[in-house]
Phi, psi and omega in degrees: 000359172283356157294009174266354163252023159072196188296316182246116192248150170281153140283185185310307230290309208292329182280358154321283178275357157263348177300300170338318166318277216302312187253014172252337172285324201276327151311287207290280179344310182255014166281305195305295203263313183282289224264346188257352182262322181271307204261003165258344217049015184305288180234173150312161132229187197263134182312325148354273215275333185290320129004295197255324186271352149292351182267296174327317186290325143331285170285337180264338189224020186003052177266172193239143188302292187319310192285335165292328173272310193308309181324303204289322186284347173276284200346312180328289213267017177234022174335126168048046165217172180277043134256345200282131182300312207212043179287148151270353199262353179253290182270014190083172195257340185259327166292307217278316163320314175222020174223023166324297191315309206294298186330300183315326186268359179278314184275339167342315191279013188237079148330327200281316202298321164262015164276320184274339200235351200249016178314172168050037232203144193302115205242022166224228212282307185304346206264302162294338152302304202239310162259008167278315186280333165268038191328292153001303197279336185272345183268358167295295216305326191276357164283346188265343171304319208265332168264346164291304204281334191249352160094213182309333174289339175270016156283251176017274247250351182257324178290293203330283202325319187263344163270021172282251198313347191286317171282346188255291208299280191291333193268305167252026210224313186280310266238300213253333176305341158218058196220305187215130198156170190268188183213093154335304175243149140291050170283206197252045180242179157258011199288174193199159188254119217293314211199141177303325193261107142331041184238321188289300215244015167093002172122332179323323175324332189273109177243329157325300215277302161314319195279339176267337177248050167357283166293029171251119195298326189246123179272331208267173185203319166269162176302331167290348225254163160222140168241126162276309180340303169299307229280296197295311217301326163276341174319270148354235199344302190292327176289342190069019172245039182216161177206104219267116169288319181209169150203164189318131188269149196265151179255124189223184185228142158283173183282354184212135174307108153252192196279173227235122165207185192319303196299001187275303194296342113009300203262326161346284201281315165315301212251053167339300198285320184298312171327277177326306167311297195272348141284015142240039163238349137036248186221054171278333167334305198302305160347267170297295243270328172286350185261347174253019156288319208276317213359094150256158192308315188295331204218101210263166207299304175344298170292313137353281189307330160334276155338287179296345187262005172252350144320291147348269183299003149222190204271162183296336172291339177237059164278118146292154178323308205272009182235006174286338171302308208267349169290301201300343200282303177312323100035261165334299171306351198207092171331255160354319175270336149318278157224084145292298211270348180269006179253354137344285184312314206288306157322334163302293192305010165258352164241333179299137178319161191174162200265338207297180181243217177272319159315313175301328181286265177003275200321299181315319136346276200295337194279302186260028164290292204299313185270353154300324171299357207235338227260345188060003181266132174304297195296351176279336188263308142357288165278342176278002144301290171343286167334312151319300202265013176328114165216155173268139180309000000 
């Protein structure tokens, strides 16, 4: 009977870690190879590593490359409306959660979805031979690996390998990634960032962070945050098999106020968002001292305040509906929060699409320096200094 414990035998302890190994390469594959190099371009790799994470990917998720990016680039670009391939904020949290695959495999079946989203994606021979035609055949070879090498355990350690992504990737990363978790950017999705620390799903936990910056090689974005994902991706770069194309640009301040030109406004509108984070985190002073003024009944100031820094960090079209009231009313009661927030609002129009040209933008920029500097809220006069010394990193 010892052939049941296959070529290589363990303690309990030891088949843990290798089912553990065995599905964090297959993480790191569909962090690295499907979503940040095929369906972003965020960087290059070199066919080495490239290779192997289509074959590896093979064996573990007989998923086909073309049908995985086109998915992921329609969700981009139909995010939370009723074409998104998996929204929970469209199908539910329960659906998305434990019937990820089946969607995924639903929309697979929408041909139109790979003639539009599925460009540039590998096209030669193994791809048409082998692993488009044969989806199937590498999640047999690797049931057959996982009991040659581990005996009865590589059943186990083989179920581990195949509800790994059908449960993280489709289930909690499309599913909890927009429903529940904190938020860095107010953009115009619901994703959200599951966990700070990037390691069980390969850094996709930061998801808030991918979905405001898309095309970007680095998921993390604050000094707490870690992406393992990044971590092999410079690991690859130091090695020559990797090439980073972008990553989310950054906002720095210079050491001296200078006059307001294209390039402050340039870095302005690259890093929108950041912008939009950092006046309401500001000007919360201003804020909380004016929201425990107001004391209203429906609402106690904690929440409020809560309320007003998520109010803030966005632009007014993507205030829900059903807090718009309860915004004009907080509004109304309050000078100072008036305007804060309409000189918030008035920052939008430098990135919202708009007829105007860039000289106009500008202007509008120096035009709204000048009356923050003037506004007597200190901390509104601040930031519009900050501003002054913008520049991208």
């Amino acid at each position: 009977m010892e052939w049941l414990n296959g070529l290589i035998d363990l303690p309990w302890w030891g088949y843990i870690v290798v089912a553990l190994v065995l599905t964090h390469i297959t993480i790191a594959s569909v962090t690295i190879f499907l979503h940040r190099h095929q369906a972003h371009r965020a960087l290059d790799l070199h066919p080495i590593p490239s290779h192997f994470f289509r074959f590896w990917l093979w064996l573990t998720t007989g998923q086909v490359t073309k049908e995985w990016a086109a998915i992921h680039r329609k969700h981009h670009a139909r995010c939370e409306t009723a074409e998104d391939p998996h929204s929970p904020q469209v199908l539910g949290i329960k659906k998305v959660m434990w019937e990820g695959a089946e969607l995924y495999r639903a929309a697979c079946k929408d041909r139109s979805i790979m003639e539009k989203f599925g460009h540039g994606t590998p096209d030669d021979w193994l791809e048409h031979n082998l692993y488009t035609k044969h989806t199937g055949k590498g999640i047999l070879l690797m049931l057959a690996i996982d009991v040659l090498l581990f005996g009865a355990a590589g059943l186990s350690i083989w179920a581990v390998q195949m509800a790994w992504i059908p449960f993280f990737a489709a289930g909690v990363i499309n599913g909890i990634g927009h429903f529940w978790g904190y938020r860095n950017f107010e953009n115009e999705d619901a994703s959200t960032n599951v966990l700070p620390w990037g390691i069980l799903i390969g850094g996709e936990e930061l998801h808030n962070n991918h979905h405001t910056f898309g095309t970007s090689a680095k998921l993390s974005y604050k000094w707490f945050e870690f992406d393992i994902g990044w971590m092999y991706i410079r690991m690859l770069e130091i090695a020559g098999l990797a090439k980073v194309r972008k990553v989310a640009p950054r906002l720095v301040e210079e050491q001296r106020t200078q006059q307001l030109d294209l390039e402050h406004l340039q870095a302005i509108i690259a890093n929108r968002y950041a912008v939009a984070a950092r006046y309401a985190r500001e000007l919360k002073d201003v804020y909380r001292v004016e929201v425990e003024k107001l004391h209203l009944p429906e609402l106690k100031a904690p929440q409020l305040v809560r309320k007003m820094k998520v109010w803030l960090k966005q632009d007014a079209k993507d205030t829900p509906a059903q807090e718009r009231e309860q915004l004009a009313v907080v509004l109304e009661k309050s000078q100072v929060l008036h305007t804060v927030y309409s000189m918030r609002q008035e920052l939008s129009r430098l990135w919202e699409r708009s007829s105007l040209t860039r000289d106009e933008l500008l202007k509008e920029l120096q035009d709204w320096c000048a009356r923050a500097e003037a506004s007597g809220i200190e901390s509104l006069q601040r930031f519009s200094l900050s501003l002054r010394r913008a520049s991208v990193a």
